[in-house]
Backbone atoms as SQL, in Angstrom:
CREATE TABLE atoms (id INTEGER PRIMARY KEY, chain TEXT, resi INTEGER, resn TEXT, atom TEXT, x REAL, y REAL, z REAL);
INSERT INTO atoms VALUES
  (1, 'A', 1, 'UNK', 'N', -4.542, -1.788, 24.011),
  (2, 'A', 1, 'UNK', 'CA', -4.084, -2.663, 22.945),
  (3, 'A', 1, 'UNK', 'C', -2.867, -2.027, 22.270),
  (4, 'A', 2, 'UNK', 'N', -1.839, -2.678, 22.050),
  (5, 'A', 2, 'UNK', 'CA', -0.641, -1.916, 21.379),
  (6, 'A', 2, 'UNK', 'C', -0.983, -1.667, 19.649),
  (7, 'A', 3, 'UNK', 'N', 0.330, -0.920, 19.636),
  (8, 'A', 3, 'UNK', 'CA', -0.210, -0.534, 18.122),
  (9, 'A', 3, 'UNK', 'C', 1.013, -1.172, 17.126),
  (10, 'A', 4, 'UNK', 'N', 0.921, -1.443, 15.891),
  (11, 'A', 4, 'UNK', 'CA', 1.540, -1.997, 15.050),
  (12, 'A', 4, 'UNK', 'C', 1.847, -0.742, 14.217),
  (13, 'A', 5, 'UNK', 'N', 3.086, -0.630, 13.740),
  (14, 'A', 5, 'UNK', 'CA', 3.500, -0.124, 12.674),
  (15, 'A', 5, 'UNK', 'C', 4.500, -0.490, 12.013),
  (16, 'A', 6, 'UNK', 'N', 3.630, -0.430, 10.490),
  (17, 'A', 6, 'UNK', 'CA', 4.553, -1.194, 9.448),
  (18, 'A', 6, 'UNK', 'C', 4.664, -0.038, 8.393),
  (19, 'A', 7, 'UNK', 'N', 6.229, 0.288, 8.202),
  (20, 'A', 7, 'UNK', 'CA', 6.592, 1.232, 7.050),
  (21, 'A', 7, 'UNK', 'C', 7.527, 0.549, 6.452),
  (22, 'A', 8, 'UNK', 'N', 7.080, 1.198, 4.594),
  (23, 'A', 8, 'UNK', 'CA', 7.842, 0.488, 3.830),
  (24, 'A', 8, 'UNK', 'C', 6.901, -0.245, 3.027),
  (25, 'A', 9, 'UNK', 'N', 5.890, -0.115, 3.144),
  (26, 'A', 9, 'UNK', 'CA', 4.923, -1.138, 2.437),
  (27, 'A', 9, 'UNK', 'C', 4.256, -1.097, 1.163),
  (28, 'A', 10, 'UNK', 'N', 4.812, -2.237, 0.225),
  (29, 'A', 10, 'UNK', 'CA', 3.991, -1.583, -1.475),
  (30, 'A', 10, 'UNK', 'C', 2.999, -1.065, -1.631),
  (31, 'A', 11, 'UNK', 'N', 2.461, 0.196, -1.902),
  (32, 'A', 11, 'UNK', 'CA', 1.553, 0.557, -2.746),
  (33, 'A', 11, 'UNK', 'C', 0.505, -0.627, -2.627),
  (34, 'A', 12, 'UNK', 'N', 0.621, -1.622, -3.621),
  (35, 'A', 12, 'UNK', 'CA', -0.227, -2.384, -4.270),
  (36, 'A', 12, 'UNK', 'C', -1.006, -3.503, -2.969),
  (37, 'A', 13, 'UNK', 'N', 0.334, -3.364, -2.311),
  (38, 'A', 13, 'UNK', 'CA', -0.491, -4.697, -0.878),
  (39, 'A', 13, 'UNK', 'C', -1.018, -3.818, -0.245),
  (40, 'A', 14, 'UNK', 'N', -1.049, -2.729, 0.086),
  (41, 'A', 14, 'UNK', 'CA', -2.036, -2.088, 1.004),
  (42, 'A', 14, 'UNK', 'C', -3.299, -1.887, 0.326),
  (43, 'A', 15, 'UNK', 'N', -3.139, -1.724, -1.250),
  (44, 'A', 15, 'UNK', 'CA', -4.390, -1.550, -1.321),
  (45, 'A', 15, 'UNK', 'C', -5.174, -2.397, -1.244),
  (46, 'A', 16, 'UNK', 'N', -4.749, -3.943, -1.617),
  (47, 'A', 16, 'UNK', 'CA', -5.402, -5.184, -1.154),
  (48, 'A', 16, 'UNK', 'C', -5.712, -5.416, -0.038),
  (49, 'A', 17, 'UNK', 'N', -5.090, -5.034, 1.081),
  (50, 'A', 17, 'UNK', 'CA', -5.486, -5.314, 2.515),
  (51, 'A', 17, 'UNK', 'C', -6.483, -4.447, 2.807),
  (52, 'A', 18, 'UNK', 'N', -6.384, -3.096, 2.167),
  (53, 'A', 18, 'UNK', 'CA', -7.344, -2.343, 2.528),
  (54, 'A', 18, 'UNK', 'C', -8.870, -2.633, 1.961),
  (55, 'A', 19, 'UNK', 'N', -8.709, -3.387, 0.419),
  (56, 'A', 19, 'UNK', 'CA', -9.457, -4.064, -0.086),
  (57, 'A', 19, 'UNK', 'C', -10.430, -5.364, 0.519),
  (58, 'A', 20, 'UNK', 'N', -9.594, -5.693, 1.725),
  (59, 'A', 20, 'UNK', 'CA', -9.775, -7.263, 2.709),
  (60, 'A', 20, 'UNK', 'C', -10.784, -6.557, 3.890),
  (61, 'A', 21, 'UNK', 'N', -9.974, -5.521, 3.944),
  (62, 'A', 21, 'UNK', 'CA', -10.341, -4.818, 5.876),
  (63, 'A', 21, 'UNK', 'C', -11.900, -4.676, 4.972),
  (64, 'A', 22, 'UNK', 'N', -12.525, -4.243, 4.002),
  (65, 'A', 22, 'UNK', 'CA', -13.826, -3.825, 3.805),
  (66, 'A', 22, 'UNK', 'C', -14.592, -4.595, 3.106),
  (67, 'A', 23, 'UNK', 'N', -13.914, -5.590, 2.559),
  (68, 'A', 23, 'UNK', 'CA', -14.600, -7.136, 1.781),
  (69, 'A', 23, 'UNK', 'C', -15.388, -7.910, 3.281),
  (70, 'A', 24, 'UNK', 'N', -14.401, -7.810, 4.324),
  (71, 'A', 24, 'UNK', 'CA', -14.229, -8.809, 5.268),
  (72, 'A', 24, 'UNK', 'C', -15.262, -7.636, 6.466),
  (73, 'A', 25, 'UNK', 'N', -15.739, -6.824, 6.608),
  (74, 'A', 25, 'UNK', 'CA', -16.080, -5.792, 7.484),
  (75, 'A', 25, 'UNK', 'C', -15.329, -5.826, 8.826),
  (76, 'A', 26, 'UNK', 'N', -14.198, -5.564, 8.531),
  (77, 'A', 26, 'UNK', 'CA', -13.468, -5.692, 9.839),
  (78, 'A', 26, 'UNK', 'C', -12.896, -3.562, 10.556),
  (79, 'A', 27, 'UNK', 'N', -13.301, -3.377, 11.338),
  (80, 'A', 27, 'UNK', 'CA', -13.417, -2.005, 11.776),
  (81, 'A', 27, 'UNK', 'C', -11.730, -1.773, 11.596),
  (82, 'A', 28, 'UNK', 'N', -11.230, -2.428, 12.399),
  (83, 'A', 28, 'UNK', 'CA', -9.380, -2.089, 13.022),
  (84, 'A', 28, 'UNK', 'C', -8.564, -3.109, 11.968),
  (85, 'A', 29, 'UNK', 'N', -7.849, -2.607, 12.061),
  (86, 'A', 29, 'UNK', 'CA', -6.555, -3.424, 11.342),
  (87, 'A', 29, 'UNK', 'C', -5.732, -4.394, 12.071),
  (88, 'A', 30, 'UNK', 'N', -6.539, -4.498, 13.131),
  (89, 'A', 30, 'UNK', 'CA', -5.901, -5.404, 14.113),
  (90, 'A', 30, 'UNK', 'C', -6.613, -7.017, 13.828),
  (91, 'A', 31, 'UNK', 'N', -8.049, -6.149, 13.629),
  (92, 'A', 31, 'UNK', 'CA', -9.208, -7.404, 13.474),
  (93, 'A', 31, 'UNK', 'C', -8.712, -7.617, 12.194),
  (94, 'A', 32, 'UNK', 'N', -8.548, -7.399, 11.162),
  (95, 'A', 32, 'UNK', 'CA', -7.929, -7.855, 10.299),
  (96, 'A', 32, 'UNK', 'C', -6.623, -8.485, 10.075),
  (97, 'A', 33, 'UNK', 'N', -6.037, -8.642, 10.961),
  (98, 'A', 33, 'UNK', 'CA', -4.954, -8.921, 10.764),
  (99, 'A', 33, 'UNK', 'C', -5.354, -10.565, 11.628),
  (100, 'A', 34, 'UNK', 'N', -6.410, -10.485, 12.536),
  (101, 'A', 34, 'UNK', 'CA', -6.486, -11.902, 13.658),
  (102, 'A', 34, 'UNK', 'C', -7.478, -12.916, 12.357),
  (103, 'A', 35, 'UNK', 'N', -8.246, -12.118, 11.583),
  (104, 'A', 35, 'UNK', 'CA', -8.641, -12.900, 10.469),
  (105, 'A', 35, 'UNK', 'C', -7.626, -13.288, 9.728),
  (106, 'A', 36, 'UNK', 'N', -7.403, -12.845, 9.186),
  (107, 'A', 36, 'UNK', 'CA', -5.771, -12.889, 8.190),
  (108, 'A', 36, 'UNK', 'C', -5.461, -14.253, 8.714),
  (109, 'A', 37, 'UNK', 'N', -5.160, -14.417, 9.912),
  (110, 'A', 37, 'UNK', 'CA', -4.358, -15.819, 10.667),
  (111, 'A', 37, 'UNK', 'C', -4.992, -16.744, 10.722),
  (112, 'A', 38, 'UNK', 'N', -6.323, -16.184, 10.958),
  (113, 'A', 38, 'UNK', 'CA', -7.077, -16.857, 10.900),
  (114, 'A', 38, 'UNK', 'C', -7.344, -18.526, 9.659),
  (115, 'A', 39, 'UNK', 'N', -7.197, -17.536, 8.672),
  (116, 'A', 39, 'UNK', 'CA', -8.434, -18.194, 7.679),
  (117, 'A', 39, 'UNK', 'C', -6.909, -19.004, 6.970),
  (118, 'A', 40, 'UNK', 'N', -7.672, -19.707, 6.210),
  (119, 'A', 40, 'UNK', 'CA', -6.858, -20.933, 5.695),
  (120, 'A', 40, 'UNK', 'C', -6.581, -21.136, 4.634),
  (121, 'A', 41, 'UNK', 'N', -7.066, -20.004, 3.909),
  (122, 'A', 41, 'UNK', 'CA', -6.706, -20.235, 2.223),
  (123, 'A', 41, 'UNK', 'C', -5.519, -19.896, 1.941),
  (124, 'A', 42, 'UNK', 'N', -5.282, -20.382, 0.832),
  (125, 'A', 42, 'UNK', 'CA', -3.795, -20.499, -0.022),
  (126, 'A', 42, 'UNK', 'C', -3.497, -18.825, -0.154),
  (127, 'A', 43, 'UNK', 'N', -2.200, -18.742, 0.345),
  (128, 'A', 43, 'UNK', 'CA', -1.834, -17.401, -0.395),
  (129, 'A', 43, 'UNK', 'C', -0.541, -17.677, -1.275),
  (130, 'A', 44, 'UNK', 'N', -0.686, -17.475, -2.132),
  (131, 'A', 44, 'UNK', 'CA', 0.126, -16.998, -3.271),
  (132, 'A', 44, 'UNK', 'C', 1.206, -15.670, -3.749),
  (133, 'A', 45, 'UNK', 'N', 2.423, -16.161, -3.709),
  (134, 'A', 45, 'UNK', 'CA', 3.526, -14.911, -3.700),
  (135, 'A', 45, 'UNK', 'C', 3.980, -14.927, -4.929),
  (136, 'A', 46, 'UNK', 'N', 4.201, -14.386, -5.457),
  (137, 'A', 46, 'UNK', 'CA', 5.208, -14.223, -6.811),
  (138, 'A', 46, 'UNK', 'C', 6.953, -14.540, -6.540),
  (139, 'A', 47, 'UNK', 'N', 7.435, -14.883, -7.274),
  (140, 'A', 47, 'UNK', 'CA', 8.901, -15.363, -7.081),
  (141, 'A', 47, 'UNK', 'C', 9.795, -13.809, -6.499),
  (142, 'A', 48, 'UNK', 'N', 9.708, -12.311, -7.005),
  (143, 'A', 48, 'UNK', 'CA', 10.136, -11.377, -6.432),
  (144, 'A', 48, 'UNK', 'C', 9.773, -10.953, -5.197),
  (145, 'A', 49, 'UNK', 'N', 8.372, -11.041, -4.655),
  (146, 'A', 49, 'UNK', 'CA', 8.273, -11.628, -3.814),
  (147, 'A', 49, 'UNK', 'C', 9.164, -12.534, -2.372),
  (148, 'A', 50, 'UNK', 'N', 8.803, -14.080, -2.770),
  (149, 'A', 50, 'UNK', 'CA', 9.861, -14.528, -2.265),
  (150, 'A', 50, 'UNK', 'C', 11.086, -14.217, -2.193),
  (151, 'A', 51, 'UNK', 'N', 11.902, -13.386, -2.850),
  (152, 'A', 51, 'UNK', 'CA', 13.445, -13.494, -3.035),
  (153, 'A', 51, 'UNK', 'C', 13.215, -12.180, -2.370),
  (154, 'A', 52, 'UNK', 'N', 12.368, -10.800, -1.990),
  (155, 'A', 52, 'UNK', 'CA', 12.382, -10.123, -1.115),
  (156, 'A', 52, 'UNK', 'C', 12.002, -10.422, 0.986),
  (157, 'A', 53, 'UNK', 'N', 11.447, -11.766, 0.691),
  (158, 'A', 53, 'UNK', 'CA', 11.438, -12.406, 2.081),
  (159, 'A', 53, 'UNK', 'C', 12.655, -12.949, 2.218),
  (160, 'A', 54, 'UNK', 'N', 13.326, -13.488, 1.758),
  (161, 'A', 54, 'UNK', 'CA', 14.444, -14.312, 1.919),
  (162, 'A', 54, 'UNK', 'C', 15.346, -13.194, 2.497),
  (163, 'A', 55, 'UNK', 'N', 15.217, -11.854, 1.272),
  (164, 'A', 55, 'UNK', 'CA', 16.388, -10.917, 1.597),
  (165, 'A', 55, 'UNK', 'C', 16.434, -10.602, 2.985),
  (166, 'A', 56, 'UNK', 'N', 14.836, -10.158, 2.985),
  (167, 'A', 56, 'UNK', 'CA', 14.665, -10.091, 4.657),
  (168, 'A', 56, 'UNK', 'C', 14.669, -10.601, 5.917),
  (169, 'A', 57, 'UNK', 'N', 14.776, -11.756, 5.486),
  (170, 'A', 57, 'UNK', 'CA', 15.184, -12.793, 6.297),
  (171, 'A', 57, 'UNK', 'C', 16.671, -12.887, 7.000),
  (172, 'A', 58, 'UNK', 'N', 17.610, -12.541, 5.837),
  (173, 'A', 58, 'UNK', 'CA', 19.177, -12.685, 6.198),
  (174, 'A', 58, 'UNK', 'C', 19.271, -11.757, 6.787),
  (175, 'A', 59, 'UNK', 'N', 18.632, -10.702, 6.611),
  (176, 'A', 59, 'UNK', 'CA', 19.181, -9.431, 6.962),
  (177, 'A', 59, 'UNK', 'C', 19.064, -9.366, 8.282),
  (178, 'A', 60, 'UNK', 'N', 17.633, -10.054, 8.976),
  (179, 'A', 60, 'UNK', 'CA', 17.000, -10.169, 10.460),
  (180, 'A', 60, 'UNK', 'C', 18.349, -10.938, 11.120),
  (181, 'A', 61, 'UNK', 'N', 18.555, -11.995, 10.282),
  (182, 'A', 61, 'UNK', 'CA', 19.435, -13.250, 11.074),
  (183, 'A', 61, 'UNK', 'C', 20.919, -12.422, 11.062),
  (184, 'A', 62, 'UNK', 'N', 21.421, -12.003, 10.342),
  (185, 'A', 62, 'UNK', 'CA', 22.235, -11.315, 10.443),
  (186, 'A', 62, 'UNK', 'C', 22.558, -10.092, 11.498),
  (187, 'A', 63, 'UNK', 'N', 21.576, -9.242, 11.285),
  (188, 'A', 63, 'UNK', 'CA', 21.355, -8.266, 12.700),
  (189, 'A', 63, 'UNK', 'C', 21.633, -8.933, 14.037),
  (190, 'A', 64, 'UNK', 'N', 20.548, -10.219, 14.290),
  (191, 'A', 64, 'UNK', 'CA', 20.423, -10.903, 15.445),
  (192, 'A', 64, 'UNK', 'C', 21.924, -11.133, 15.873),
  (193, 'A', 65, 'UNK', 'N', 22.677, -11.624, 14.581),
  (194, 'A', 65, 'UNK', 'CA', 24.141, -12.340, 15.201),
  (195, 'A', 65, 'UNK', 'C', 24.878, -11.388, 15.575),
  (196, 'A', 66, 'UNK', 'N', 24.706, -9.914, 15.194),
  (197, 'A', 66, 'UNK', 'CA', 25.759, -8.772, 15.357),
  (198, 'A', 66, 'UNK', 'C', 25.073, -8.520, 16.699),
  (199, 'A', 67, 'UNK', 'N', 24.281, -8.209, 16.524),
  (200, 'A', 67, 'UNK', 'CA', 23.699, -7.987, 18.274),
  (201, 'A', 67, 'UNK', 'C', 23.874, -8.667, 19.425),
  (202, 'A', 68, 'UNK', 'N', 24.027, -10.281, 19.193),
  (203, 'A', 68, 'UNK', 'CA', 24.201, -11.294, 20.185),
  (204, 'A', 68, 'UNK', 'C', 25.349, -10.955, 20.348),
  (205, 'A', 69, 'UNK', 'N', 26.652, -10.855, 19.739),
  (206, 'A', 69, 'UNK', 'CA', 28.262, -11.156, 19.631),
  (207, 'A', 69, 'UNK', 'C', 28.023, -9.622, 20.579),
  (208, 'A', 70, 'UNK', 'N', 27.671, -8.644, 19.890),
  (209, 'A', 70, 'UNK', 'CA', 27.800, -7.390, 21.202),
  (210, 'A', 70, 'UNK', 'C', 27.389, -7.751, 22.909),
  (211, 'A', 71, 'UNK', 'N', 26.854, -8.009, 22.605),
  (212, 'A', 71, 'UNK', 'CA', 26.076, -8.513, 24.069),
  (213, 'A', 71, 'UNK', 'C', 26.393, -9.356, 25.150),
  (214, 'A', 72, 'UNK', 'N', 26.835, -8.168, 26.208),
  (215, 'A', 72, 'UNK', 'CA', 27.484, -8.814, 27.134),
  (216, 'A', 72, 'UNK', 'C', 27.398, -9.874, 28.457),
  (217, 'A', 73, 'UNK', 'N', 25.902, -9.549, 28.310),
  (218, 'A', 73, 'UNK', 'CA', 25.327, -10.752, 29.504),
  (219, 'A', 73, 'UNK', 'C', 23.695, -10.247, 29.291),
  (220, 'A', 74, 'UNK', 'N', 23.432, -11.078, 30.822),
  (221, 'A', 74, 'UNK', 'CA', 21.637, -10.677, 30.883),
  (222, 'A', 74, 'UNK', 'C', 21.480, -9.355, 31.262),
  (223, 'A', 75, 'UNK', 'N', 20.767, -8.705, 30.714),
  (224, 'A', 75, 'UNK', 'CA', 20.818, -7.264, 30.366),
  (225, 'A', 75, 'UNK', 'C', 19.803, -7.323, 32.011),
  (226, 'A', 76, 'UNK', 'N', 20.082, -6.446, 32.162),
  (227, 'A', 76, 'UNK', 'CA', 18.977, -5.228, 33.848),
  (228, 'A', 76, 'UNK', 'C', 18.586, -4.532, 32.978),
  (229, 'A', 77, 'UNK', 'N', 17.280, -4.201, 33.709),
  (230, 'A', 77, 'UNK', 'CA', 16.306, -2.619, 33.199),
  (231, 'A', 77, 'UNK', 'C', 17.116, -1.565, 33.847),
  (232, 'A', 78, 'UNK', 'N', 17.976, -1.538, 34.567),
  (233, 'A', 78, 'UNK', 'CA', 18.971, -0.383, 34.774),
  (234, 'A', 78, 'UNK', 'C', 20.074, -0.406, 33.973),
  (235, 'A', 79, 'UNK', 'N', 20.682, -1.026, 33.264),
  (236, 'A', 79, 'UNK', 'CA', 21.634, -1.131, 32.375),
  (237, 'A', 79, 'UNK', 'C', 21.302, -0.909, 30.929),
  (238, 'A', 80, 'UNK', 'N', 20.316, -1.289, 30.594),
  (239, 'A', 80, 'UNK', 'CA', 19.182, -0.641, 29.736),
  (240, 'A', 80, 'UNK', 'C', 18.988, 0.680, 29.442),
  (241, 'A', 81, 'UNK', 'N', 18.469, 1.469, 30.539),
  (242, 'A', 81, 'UNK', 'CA', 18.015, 2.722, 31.018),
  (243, 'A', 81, 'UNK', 'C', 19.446, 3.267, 30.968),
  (244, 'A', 82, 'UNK', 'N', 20.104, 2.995, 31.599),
  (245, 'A', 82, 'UNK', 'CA', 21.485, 4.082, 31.035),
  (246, 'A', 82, 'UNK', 'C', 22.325, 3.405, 30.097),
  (247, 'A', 83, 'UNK', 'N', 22.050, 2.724, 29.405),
  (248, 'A', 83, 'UNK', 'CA', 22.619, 2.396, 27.692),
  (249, 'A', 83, 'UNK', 'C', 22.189, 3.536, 27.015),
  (250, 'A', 84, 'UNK', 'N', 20.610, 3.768, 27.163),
  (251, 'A', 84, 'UNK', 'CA', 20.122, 4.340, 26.259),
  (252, 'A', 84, 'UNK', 'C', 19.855, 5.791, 26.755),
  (253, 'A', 85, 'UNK', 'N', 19.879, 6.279, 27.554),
  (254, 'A', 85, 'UNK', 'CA', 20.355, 7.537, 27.908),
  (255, 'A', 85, 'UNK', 'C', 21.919, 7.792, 27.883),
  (256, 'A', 86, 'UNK', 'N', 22.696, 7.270, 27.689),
  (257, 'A', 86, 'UNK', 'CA', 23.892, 7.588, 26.755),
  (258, 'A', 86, 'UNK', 'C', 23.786, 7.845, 25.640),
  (259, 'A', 87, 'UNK', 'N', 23.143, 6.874, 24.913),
  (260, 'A', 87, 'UNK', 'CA', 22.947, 6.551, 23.784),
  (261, 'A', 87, 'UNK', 'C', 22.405, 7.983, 22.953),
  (262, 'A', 88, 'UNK', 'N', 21.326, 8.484, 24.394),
  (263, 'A', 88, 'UNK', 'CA', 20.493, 9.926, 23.678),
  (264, 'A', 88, 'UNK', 'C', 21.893, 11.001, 23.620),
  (265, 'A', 89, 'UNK', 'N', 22.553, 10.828, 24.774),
  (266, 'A', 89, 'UNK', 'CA', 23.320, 12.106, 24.821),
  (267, 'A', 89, 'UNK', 'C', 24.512, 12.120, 23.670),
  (268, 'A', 90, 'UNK', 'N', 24.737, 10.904, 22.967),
  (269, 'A', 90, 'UNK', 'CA', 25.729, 11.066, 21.892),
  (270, 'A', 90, 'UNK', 'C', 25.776, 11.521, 20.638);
C-alpha cells in the first residue's frame, strides 16, 4: 500500500483528525482517510481557511502551466531517467 505524506499541517487539524482516527476506531490513517470520503456530513471551513485553499489552488494551476510550457513532448522513462540523473549531478 503506498504511503501518504502530508507536511505543513496546522497544529489544530491534526489534532482533530487524530481526534477522528480514535472517535471513529480506525487503526491506519489510511482507513481514516477512506472514511473521511466516505461519510457525508457537512464540513465546515472558516473563511481563512478558504482563502488558504484558493491560495493553493493558484499556486497548483500555476506550477502546472510553468511545467506544461517547459515540456517538450511525451516524456520516455528513459528521458526521465536521465533528466533526473542530470538533474542529481548539478
Amino acid at each position: 500500500m503506498a504511503t501518504i505524506l502530508i507536511k505543513g499541517l496546522p497544529e489544530d487539524l491534526l489534532k482533530e483528525l487524530k481526534r477522528l482516527k480514535v472517535e471513529w476506531n480506525c487503526k491506519t490513517w489510511a482507513e481514516l482517510l477512506a472514511k473521511l470520503l466516505e461519510s457525508r456530513q457537512l464540513i465546515l471551513l472558516s473563511e481563512k481557511d478558504l482563502n488558504g485553499i484558493r491560495v493553493g489552488v493558484k499556486k497548483f494551476l500555476k506550477l502546472r502551466d510553468t511545467v506544461s510550457e517547459k515540456w517538450s513532448g511525451p516524456p520516455t522513462a528513459i528521458e526521465e531517467s536521465r533528466r533526473s540523473r542530470a538533474h542529481e549531478i548539478s
